[in-house]
N, C-alpha and C positions, 0 to 999 in steps of 0.2 A: 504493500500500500504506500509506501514510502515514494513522495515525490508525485505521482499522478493523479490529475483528479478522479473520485471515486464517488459510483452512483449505487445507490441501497434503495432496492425496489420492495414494498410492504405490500404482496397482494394479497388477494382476496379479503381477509380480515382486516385487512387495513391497520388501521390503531383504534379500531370500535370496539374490540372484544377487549375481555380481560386476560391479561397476560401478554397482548397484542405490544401493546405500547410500551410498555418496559422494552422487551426483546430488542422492536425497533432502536428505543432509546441507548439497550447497550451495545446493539451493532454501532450505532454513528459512535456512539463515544471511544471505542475499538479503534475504529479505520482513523478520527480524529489521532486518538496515540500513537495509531502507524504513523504519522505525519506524511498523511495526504494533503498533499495541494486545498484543493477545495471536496469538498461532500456535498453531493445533493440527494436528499431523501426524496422518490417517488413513492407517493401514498394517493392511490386512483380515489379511497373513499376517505377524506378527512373528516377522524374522528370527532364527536362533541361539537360537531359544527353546528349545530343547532341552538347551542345556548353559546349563543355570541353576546349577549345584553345582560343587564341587571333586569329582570323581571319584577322582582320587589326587593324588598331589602334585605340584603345579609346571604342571599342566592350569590353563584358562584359564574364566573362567567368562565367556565372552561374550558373553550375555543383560544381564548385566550391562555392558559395555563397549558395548555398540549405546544401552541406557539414557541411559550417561552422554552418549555423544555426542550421544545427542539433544538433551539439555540443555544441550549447550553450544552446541550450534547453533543456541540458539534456542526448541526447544520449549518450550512452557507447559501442552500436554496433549496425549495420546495416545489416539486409539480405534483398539483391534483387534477380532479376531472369536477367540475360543476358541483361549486363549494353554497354549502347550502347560503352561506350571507356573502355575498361580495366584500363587504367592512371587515372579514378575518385578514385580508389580503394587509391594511391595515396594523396589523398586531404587531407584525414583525420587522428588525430591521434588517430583514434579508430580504430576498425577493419570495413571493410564491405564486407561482406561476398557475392561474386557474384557468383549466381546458374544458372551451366550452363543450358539450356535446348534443346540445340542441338538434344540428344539422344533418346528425348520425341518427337520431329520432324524428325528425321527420321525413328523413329516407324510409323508415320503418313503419311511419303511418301511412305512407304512399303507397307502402304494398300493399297494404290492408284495403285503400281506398281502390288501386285497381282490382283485389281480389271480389271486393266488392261490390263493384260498376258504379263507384261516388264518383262523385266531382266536389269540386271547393264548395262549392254554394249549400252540398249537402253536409255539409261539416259548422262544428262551433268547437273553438280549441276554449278549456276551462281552467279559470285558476282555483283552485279547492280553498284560497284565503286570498287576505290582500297581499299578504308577504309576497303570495306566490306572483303577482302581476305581471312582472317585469319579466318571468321567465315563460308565463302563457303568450304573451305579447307578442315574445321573440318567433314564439313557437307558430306562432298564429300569421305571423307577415312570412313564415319561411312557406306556408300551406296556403297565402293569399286567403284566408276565410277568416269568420268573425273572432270575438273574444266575448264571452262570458266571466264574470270574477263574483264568487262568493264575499259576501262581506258579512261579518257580526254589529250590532248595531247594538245597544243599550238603551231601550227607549225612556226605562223611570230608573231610578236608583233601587236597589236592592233587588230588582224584577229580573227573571233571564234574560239575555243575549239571545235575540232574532235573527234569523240569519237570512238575507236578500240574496236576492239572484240579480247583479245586472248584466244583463241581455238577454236578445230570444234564444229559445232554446228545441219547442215545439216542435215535433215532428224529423230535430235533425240528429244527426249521428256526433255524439260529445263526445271529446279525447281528454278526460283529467289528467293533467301532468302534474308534475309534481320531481324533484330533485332525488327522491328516496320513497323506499316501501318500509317501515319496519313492521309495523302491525296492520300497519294498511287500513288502520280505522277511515283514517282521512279520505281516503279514495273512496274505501264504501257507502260512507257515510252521503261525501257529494255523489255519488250512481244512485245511490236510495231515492234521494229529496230531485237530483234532476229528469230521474222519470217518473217523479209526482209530477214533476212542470213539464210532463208531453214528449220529453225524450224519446225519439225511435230506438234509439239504443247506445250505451255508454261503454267507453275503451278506456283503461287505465295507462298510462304511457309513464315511465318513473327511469331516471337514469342508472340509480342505485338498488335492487332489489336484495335487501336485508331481510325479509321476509320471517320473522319472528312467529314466533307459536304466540296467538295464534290464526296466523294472518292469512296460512291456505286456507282454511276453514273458512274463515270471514268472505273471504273472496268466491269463495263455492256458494255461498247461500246472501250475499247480494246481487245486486241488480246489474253489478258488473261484468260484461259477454268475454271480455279477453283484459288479459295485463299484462303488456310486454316491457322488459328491462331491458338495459345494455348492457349490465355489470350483473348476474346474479352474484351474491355473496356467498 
């Protein structure tokens, strides 16, 4: 290791499981000792990326604390694949390289759409929250068709959260994306509520498939026809 730069690839498990992320963490610090040039960690699913923020008080943001250890460990750069918050990118003062794979999924809704006999107009790409906007958006101008976006709303204080649909949805065939499956509550959840609103039929499209117990199950006995990933885990 001594002298050249050294790349440490974390598949499948990425640094999401347990015991995942140490390993990681004591290969870079290894190859750092060899006195390699530079290290870069490729990790396709970046671990804890989901809790990028303070949610309330005294919660941990550890998207942030995965960051830092990488850096101590050694790294000098990072490539993932389609990091659930753009602002991780952020944390660190290294670089970390986030690959989008948007365009690799919507090659994959196209088969579907000609296995199907769709066309765009038959389509509505959905974002299953607001978070997810930016990445239906993308997903939605790569397919030329509409956008759909779930939103929570709070109408009294102490009352539940509402949940709206904005845009049509009636009669057309909906693609929920989404960056990750773990439990896949989310996905089902939106297939459930948008074929109350007329859906012909709903496709789950998710770059990350984590697929946690117990998320096949969940997926068998909603309203969801198919869920394809780019990464099973």
């Amino acid at each position: 290791m001594r002298g050249p730069p050294a790349m440490v690839e974390r598949d499948r498990k990425s640094i999401w499981w347990p015991g995942a992320a140490s390993e990681l963490l004591i290969m870079l610090d290894a190859i750092r000792r060899g006195a390699a040039n530079r290290v870069t960690a490729i990790i396709p699913l970046y671990g804890y990326g989901r809790q990028n923020a303070k949610e309330k008080s005294r919660s941990p943001i550890s998207a942030r604390l995965v960051t830092d250890l990488l850096q101590v460990a050694g790294a000098h750069r990072v490539v993932t694949v389609e990091l659930h918050a753009s602002q991780i990118q952020g944390f660190a003062t290294f670089p970390i390289d986030n690959m989008y794979a948007l365009p690799m999924l919507a090659k994959e809704v196209e088969k579907v759409m000609q296995q199907r006999g769709l066309t765009a107009d038959d389509l509505v790409v959905v974002s299953p929250d607001v978070g997810g906007t930016k990445r239906a958006s993308t997903l939605a101008k790569l397919l030329c068709c509409p956008l759909a976006i779930f939103s929570r709303q709070r109408r009294r204080p102490k009352e539940p959260a509402e949940v709206d649909l904005v845009g049509e949805v009636q009669g057309k065939t909906c693609i929920v994306v989404d960056d990750l499956a773990d439990t896949a509550d989310t996905l089902c959840q939106a297939a459930d509520k948008l074929k109350a609103r007329g859906a012909s039929s709903v496709l789950g499209a998710v770059v990350h498939g984590i697929l946690s117990d117990p998320a096949c199950e969940s997926i068998m006995t909603s309203q969801l026809e198919t869920v394809f990933a780019l990464r099973p885990e």
